[in-house]
Backbone as ProteinMPNN parsed JSONL, in Angstrom:
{"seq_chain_A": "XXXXXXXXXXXXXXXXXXXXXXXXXXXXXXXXXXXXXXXXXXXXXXXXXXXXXXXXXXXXXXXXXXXXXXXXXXXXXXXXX", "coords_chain_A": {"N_chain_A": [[5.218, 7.322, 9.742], [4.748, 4.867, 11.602], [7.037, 3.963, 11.969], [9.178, 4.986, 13.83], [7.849, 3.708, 16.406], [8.628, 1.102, 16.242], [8.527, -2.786, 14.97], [6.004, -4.243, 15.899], [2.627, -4.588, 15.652], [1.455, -3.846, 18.25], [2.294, -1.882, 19.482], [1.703, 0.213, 18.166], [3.527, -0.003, 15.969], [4.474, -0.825, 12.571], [3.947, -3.156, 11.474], [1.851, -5.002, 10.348], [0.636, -2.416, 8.484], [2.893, -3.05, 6.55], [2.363, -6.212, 5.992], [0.034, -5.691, 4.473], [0.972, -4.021, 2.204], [2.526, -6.163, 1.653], [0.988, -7.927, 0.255], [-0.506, -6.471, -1.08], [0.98, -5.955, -3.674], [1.771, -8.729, -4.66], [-0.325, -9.992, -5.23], [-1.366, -8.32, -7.198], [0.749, -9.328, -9.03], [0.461, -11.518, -8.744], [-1.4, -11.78, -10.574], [-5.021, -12.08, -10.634], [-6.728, -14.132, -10.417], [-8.97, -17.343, -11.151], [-11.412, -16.978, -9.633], [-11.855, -14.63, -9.155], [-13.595, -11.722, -9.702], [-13.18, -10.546, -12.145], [-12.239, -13.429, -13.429], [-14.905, -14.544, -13.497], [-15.96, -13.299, -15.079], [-15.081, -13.206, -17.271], [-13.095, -11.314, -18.259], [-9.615, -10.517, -19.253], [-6.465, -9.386, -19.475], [-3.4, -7.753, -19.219], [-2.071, -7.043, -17.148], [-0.611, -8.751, -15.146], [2.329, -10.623, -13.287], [5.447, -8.969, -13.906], [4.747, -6.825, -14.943], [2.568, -6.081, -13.407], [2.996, -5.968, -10.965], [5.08, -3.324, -10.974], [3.131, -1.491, -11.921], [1.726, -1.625, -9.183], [3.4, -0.959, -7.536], [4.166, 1.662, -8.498], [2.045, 2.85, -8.406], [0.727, 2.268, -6.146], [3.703, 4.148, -4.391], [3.053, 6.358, -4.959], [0.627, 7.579, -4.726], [0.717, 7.349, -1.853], [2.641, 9.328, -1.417], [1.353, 11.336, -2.429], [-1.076, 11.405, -0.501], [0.033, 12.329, 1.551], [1.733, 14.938, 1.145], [-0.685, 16.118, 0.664], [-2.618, 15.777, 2.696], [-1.055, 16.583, 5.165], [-0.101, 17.163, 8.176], [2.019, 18.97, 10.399], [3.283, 18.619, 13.823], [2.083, 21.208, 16.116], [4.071, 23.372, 17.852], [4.477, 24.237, 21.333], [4.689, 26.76, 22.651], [6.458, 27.935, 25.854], [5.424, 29.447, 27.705]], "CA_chain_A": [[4.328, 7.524, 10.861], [4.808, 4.32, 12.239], [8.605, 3.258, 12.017], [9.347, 4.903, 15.238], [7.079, 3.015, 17.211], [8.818, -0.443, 15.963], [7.794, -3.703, 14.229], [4.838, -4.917, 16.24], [1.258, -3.302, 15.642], [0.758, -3.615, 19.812], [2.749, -0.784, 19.876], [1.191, 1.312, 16.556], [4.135, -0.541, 14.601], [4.603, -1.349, 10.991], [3.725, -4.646, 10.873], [0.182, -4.523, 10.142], [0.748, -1.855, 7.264], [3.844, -3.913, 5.695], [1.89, -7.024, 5.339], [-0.678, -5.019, 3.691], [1.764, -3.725, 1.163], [2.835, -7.469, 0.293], [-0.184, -8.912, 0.187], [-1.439, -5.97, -2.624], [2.105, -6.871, -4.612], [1.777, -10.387, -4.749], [-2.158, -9.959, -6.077], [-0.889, -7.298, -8.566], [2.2, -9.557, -9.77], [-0.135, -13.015, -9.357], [-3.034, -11.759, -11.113], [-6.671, -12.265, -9.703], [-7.022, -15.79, -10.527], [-10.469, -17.348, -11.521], [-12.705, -17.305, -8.95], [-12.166, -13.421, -9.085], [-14.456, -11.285, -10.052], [-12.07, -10.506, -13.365], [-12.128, -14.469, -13.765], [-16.344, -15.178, -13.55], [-16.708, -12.432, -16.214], [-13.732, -13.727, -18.519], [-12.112, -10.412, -18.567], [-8.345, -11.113, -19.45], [-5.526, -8.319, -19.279], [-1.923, -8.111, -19.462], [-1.502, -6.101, -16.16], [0.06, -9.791, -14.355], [3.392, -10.373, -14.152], [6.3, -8.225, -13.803], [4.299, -5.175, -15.397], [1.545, -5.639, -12.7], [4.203, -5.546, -9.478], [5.636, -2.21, -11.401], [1.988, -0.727, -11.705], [1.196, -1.795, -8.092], [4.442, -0.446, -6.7], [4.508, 3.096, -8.705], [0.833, 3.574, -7.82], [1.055, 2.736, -4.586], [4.214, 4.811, -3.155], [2.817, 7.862, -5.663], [-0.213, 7.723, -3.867], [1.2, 7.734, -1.007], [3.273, 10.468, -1.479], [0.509, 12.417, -2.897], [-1.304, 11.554, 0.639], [1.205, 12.899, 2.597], [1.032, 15.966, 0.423], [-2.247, 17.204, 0.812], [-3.132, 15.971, 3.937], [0.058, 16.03, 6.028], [-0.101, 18.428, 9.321], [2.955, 19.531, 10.931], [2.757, 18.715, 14.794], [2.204, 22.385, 16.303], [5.254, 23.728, 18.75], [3.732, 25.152, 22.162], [5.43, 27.939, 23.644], [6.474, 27.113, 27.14], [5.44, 30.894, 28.394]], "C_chain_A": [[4.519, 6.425, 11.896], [6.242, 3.578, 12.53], [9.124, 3.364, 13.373], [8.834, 4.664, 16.305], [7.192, 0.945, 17.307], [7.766, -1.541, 14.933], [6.142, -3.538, 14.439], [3.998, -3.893, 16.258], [0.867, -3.499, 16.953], [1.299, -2.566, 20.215], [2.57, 0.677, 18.847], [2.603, 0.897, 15.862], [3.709, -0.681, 13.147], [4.193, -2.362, 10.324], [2.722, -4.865, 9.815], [0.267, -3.914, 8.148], [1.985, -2.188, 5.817], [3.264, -5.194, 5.062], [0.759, -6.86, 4.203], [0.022, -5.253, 2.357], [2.128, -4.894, 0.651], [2.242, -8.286, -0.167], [-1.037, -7.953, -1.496], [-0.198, -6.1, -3.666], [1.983, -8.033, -4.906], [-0.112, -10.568, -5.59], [-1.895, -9.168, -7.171], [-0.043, -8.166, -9.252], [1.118, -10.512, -9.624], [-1.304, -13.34, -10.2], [-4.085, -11.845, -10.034], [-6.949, -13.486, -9.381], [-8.309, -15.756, -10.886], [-11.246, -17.724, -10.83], [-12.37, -15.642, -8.372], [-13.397, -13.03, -9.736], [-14.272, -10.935, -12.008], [-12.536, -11.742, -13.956], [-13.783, -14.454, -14.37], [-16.342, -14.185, -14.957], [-16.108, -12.638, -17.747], [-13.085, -12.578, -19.119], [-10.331, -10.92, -18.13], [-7.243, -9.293, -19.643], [-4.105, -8.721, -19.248], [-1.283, -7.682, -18.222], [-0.543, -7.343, -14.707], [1.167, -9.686, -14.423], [3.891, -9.225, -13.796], [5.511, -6.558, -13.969], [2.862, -4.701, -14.236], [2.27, -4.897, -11.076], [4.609, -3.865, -10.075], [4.42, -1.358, -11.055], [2.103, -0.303, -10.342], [2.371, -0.914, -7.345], [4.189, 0.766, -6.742], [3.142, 3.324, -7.925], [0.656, 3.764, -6.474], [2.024, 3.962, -3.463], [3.847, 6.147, -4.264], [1.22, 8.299, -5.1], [-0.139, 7.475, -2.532], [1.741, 8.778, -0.489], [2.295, 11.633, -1.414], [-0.898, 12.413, -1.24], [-0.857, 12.061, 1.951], [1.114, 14.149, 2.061], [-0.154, 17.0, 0.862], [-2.861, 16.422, 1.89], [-1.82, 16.151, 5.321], [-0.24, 17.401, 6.94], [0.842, 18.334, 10.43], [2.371, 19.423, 12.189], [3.58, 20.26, 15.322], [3.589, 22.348, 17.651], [4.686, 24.716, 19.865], [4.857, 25.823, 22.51], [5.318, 27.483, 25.2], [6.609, 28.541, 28.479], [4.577, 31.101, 29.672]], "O_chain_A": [[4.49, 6.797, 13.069], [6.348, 2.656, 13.339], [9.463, 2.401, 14.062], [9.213, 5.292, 17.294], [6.555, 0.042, 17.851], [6.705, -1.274, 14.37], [5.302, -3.03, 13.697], [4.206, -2.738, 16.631], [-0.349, -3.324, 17.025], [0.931, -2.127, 21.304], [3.148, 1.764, 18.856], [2.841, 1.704, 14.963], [2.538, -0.615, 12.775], [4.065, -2.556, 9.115], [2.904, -4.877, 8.598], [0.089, -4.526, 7.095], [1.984, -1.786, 4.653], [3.487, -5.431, 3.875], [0.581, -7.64, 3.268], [-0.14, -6.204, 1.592], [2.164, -5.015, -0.573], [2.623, -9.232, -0.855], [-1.697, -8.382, -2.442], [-0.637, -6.454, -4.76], [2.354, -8.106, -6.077], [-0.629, -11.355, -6.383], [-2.377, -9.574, -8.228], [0.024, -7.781, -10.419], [0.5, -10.44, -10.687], [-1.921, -14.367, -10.479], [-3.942, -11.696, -8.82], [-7.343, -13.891, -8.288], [-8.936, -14.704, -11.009], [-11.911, -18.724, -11.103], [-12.627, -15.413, -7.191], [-14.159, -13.843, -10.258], [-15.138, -11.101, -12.866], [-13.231, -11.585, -14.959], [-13.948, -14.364, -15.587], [-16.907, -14.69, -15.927], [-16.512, -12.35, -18.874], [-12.574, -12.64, -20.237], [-9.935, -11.469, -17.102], [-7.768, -8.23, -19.976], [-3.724, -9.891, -19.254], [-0.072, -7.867, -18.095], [-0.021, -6.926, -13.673], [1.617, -8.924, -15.279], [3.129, -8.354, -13.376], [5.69, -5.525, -13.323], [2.303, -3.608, -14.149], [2.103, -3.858, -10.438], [4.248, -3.07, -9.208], [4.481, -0.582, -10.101], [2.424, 0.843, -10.025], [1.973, -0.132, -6.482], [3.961, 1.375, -5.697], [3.159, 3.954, -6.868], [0.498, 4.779, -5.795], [1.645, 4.486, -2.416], [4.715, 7.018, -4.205], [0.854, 9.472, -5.171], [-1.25, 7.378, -2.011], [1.495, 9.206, 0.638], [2.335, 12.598, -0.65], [-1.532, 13.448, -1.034], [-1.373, 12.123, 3.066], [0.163, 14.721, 2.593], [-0.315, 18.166, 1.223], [-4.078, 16.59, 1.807], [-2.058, 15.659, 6.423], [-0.553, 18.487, 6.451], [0.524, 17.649, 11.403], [1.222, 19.851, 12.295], [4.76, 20.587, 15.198], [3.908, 21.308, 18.228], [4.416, 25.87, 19.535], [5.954, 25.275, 22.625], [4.382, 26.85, 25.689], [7.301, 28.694, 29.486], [4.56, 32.197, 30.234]]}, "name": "protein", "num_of_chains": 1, "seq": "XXXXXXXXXXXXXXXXXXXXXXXXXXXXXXXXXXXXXXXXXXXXXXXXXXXXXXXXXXXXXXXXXXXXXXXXXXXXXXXXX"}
């Protein structure tokens, strides 16, 4: 949606929605840390780490996909009659 509009989000670019994306990788692969919400409660998990980046990745571009999917709408073609 936004590739052909370039990098910068002053022009509805990518930017914007790329830093997104490495900012929820890098929290998926670094854990929560403890002054999460995870941390205060002393819930512990294995999902850090290599197997959390994997999660975070598949889920992400499969929900993506699956957003594109079922909401995606074809821009209409006017007749020029």
């Amino acid at each position: 949606v936004h590739r052909s509009n370039g990098f910068f989000i002053l022009k509805e670019g990518w930017e914007y929605v790329f830093i997104l994306a490495v900012a929820a990788l890098v929290v998926a692969t670094l854990g929560p840390g403890e002054w999460s919400l995870d941390g205060a409660l002393g819930i512990t998990d294995d999902l850090s780490g290599w197997s959390g980046f994997w999660l975070a990745l598949i889920v992400g571009v499969g929900g993506a996909i699956l957003q594109l999917a079922v909401f995606w709408r074809p821009s209409s073609v006017e007749s020029s009659d």
